[in-house]
Wavefront OBJ file of the C-alpha trace (Angstrom):
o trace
v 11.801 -18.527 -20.315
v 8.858 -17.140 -22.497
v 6.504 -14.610 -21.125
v 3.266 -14.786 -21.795
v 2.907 -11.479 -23.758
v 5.639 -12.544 -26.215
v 3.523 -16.229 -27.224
v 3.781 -16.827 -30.747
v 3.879 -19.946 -33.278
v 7.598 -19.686 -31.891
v 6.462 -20.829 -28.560
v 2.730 -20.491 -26.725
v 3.348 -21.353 -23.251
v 5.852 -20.255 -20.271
v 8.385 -23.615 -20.550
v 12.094 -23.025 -20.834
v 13.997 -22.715 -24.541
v 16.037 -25.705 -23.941
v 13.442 -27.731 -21.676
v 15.247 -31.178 -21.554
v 11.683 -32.989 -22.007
v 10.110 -35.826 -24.278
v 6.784 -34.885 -26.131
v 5.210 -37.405 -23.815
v 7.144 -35.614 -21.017
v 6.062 -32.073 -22.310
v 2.022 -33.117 -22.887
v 1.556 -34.222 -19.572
v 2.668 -30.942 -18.299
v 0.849 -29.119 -20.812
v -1.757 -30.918 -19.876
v -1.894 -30.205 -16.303
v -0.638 -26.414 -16.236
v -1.903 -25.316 -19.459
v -4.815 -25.953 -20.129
v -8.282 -25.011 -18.310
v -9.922 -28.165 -18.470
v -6.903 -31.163 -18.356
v -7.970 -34.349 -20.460
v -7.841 -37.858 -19.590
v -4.260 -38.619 -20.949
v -2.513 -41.998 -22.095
v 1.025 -42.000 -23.280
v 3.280 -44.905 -24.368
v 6.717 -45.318 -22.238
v 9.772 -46.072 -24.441
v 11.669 -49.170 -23.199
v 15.794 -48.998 -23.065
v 16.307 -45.346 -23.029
v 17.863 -43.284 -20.248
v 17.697 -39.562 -20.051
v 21.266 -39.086 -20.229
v 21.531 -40.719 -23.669
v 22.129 -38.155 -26.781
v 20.002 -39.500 -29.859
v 22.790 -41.415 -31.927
v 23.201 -43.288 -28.651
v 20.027 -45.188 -29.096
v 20.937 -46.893 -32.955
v 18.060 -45.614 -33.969
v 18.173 -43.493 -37.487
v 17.786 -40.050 -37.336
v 14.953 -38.461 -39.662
v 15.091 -34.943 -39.979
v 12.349 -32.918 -38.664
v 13.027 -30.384 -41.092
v 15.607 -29.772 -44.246
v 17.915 -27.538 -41.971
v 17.891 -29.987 -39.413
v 20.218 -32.493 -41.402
v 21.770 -34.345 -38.127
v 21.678 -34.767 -34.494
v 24.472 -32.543 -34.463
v 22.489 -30.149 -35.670
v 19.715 -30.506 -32.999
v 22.493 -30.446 -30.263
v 22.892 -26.469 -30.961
v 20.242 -25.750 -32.446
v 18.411 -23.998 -28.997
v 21.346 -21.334 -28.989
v 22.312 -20.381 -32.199
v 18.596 -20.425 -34.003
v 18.610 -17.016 -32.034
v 20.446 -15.707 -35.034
v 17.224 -15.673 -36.717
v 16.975 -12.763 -35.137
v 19.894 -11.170 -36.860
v 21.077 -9.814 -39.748
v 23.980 -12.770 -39.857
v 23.544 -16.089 -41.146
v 22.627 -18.825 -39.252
v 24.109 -21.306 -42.085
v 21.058 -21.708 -44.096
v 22.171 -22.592 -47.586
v 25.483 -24.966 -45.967
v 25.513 -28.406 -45.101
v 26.237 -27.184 -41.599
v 23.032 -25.148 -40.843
v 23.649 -23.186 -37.592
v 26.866 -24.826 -36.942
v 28.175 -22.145 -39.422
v 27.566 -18.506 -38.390
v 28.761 -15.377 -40.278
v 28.255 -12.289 -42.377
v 30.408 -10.101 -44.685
v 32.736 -8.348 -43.093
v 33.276 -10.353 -40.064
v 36.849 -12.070 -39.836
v 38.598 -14.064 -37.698
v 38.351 -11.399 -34.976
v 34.937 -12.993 -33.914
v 36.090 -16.862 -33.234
v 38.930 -15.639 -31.358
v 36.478 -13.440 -28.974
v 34.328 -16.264 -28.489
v 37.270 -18.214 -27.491
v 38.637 -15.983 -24.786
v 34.743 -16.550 -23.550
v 36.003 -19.627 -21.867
v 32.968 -21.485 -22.559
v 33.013 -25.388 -21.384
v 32.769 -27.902 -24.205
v 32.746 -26.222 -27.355
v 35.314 -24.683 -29.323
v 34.883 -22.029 -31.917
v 36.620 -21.991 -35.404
v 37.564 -19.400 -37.825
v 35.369 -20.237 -41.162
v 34.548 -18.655 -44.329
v 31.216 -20.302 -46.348
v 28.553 -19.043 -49.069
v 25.287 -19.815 -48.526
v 23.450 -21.316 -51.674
v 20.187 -20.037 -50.175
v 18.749 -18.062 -47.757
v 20.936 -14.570 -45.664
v 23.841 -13.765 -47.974
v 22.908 -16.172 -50.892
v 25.903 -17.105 -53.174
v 28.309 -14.622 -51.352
v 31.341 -15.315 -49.637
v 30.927 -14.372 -45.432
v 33.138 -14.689 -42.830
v 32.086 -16.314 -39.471
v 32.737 -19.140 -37.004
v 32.148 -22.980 -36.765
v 31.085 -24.402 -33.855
v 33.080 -27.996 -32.520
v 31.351 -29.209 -29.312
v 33.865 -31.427 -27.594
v 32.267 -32.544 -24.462
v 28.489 -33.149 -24.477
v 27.675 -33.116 -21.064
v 29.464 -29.888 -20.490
v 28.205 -27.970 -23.337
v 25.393 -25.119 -22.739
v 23.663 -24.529 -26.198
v 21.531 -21.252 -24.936
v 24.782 -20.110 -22.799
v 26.483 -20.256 -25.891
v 24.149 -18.789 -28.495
v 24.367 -15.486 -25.536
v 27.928 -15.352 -25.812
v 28.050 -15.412 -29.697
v 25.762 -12.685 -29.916
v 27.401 -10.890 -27.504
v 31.063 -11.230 -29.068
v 29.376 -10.703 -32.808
v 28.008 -7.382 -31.284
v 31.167 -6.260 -30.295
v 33.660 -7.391 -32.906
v 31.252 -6.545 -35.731
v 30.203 -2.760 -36.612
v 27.566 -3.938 -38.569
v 25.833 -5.748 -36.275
v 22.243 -5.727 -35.622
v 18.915 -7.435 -34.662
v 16.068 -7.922 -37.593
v 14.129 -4.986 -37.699
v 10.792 -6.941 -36.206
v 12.606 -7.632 -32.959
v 12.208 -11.447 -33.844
v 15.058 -11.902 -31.274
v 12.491 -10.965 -28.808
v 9.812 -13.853 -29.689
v 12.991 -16.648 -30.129
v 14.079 -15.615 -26.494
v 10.274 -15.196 -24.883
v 10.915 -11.612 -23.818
v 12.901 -8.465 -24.283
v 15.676 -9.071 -22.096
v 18.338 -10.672 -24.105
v 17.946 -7.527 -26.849
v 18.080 -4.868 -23.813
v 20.751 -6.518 -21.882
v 22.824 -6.916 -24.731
v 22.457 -3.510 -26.097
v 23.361 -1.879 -23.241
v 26.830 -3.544 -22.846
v 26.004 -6.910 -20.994
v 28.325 -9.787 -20.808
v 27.527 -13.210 -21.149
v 27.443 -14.039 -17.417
v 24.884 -10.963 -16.808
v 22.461 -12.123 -18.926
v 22.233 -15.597 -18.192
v 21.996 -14.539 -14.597
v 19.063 -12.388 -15.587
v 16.729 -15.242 -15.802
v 18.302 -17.998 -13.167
v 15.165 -17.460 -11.042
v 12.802 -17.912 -13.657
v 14.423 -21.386 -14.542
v 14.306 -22.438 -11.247
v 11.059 -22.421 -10.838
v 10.338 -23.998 -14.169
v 13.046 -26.808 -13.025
v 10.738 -27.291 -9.970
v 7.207 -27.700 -11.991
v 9.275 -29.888 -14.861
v 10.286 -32.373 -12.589
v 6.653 -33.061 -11.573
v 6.067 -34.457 -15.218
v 9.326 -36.672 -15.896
v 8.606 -40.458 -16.577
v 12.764 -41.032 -17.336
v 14.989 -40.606 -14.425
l 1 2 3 4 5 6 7 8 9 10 11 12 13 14 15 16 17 18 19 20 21 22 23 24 25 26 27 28 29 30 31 32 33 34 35 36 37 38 39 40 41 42 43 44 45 46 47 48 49 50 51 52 53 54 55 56 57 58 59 60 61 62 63 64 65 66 67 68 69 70 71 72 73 74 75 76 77 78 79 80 81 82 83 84 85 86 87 88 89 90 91 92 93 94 95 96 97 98 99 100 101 102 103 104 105 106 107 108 109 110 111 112 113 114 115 116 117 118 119 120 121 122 123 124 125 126 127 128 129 130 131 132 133 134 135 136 137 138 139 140 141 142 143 144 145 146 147 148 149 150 151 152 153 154 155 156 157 158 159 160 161 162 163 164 165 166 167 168 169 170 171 172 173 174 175 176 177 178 179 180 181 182 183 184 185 186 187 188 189 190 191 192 193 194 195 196 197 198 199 200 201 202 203 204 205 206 207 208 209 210 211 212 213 214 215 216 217 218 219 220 221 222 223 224 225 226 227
C-alpha cells in the first residue's frame, strides 16, 4: 500500500500495487475517496467480460502501453518484479523478455535455485544468462533468472517480486538498492527496504502490510461494477 508521504508520479494516492481494478473501476473510487469535491461521473460498462478473465482471454489484440510492455505476459508480472527498478540488477530492459528476465554480473545459478526452495505457488524460476542491448548492463553478458508462471490463478506477482529480492540479497554480495531509495516510492513506503535489510523473509514482509490491504479490500469492493 502507498503512504501518503511517499506519493510520486509512481503512484499519488493510498490504493494497493496490484489493485485488481478497471480504470472505470479505479475513477469511481478516485472519485469518491480522493478527491475534495467528487464530480458527476459517467462511465461505459464493457459487455462479455468477467473479472476472472486474463486479457488474451477476451480475443481482443493486445497494444502495448509502453515498448517494455511487449505482451500480456509481460503485464502479468510486471507489479512484482518492476521493483527491481529499484536495484542495481536488471529488470530485462534491452531483452525481448523485459522483467521476465532478471540478473546482473556475477550472479549464477545460485539465485534460481534459492528462489525455488521459496516454494512459491505457480511460478517457476529458471537459470538464464542474457545481454541487454539497452538500458542496466548494456551489451554485457549477466547472469539471472527467468520467470515461467504455470498456474494463473495461483500466482502472486508482488509475493513474488518480495521473494526475488529477498533471495538476490542473499545469494548475491553485490547486491544493493539504487542509491535514491527508488525502491521506497515503487513499494509506497520504507518497509520493504528496512525489512529486507535487516534479514526478513518473504513471509515477514508480506505479513507486514496484511492489515493495510484489508482495509483497502474493504473500500475497493465498494467501487466494482464486474463481479
Amino acid at each position: 500500500m502507498l503512504h501518503k508521504e511517499f506519493a510520486t508520479f509512481v503512484g499519488r494516492q493510498p490504493i494497493a500495487q496490484a489493485h485488481g481494478m478497471t480504470v472505470a473501476e479505479l475513477a469511481r473510487l478516485f472519485n469518491k475517496e480522493f478527491l475534495a469535491a467528487p464530480v458527476e461521473l459517467h462511465t461505459v460498462l464493457m459487455s462479455g467480460w468477467k473479472r476472472s478473465e486474463f486479457y488474451d482471454a477476451s480475443g481482443l489484440p493486445w497494444v502495448p502501453p509502453s515498448p517494455n510492455m511487449p505482451t500480456p505476459d509481460t503485464a502479468l508480472v510486471y507489479s512484482g518484479t518492476c521493483l527491481f527498478e529499484g536495484t542495481n540488477l536488471s529488470e530485462g530492459r534491452g531483452t525481448t523478455r523485459p522483467f521476465e528476465l532478471l540478473g546482473a554480473e556475477g550472479i549464477d545459478r545460485r539465485w534460481a535455485a534459492a528462489a525455488e526452495r521459496v516454494g512459491l505457488p505457480g511460478v517457476h524460476f529458471r537459470e538464464a544468462y542474457f545481454a541487454p542491448t539497452f538500458s542496466k548492463f548494456q551489451g554485457k553478458t549477466v547472469g539471472g533468472v527467468q520467470i515461467h508462471v504455470r498456474d494463473r490463478a495461483a500466482y502472486d506477482p508482488v509475493r513474488t517480486g518480495i521473494a526475488l529480492l529477498v533471495t538476490a540479497k542473499k545469494v548475491w554480495s553485490g547486491f544493493s538498492w539504487r542509491p535514491d531509495n527508488w525502491i521506497d516510492k515503487l513499494t509506497g513506503s520504507t518497509r520493504v527496504r528496512t525489512m529486507i535489510d535487516a534479514g526478513a523473509d518473504t513471509d515477514e514482509v508480506v505479513a507486514g502490510w496484511q492489515e493495510e490491504l484489508a482495509a483497502f479490500r474493504r473500500m475497493r469492493k465498494k467501487y466494482l461494477v464486474y463481479r
